[in-house]
N, C-alpha and C positions, 0 to 999 in steps of 0.2 A: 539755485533753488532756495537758498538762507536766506539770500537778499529779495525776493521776492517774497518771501513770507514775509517779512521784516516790511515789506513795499506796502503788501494787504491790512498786515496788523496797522500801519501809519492810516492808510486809508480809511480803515471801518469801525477806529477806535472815536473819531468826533461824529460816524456817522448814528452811530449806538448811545454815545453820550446819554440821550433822554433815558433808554432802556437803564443806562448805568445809577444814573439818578435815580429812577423809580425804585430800584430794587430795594433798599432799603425800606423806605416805605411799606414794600409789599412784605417783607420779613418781618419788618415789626406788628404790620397788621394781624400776618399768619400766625404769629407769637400768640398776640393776645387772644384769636380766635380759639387755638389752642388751647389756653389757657380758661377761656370760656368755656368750651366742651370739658373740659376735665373737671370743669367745676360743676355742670347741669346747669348753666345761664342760658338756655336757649333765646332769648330774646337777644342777649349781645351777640352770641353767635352768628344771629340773622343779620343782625347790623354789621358787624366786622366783613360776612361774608360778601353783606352789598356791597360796604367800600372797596372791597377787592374786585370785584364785578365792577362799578366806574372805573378805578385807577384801570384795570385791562382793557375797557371800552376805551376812556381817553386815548391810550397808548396807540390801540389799533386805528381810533378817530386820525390822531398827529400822522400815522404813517399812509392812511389814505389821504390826507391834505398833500402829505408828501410828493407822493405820488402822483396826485388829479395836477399839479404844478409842474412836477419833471415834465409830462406828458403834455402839457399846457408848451410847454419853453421850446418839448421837442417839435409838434407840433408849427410852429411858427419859423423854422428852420427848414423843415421839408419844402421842396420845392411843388410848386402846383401845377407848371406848364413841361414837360419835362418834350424836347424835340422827339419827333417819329425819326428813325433811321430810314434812310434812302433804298438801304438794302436787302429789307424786309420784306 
């Protein structure tokens, strides 16, 4: 069971990569909006909160590309003519 977590974490540590990257970004934004609110800057507020709104868009965008591709590759591997059994 060790060696298998140890197998997943190998796994799904380059597949998150981007998420891992992003987060900083997303911390620092949330900082500053913070930062904005507690000062009454409503206008930065609304800005910081869009950037947080694209960088989430982007991210969701990157993992439907993702996605529309696995399904693309699987796709083209499925067989199309598959025989009738005789003893059906």
């Amino acid at each position: 069971m060790k060696n298998l977590r140890a197998l997943a974490g190998l796994f799904l540590a380059p597949l998150l990569l981007p998420l891992q990257l992003a987060l900083p970004l997303l911390r620092v934004t949330a900082a500053r909006a913070r930062a904005a609110r507690a000062a009454g800057d409503r206008g930065a507020l609304s800005i910081e909160l869009a950037l947080i709104v694209v960088v989430v868009v982007a991210i969701a965008g990157a993992i439907v590309a993702a996605l529309a591709t696995l399904g693309q590759k699987a796709k083209g591997s499925i067989p199309q003519n598959l025989p009738i059994p005789a003893n059906s």
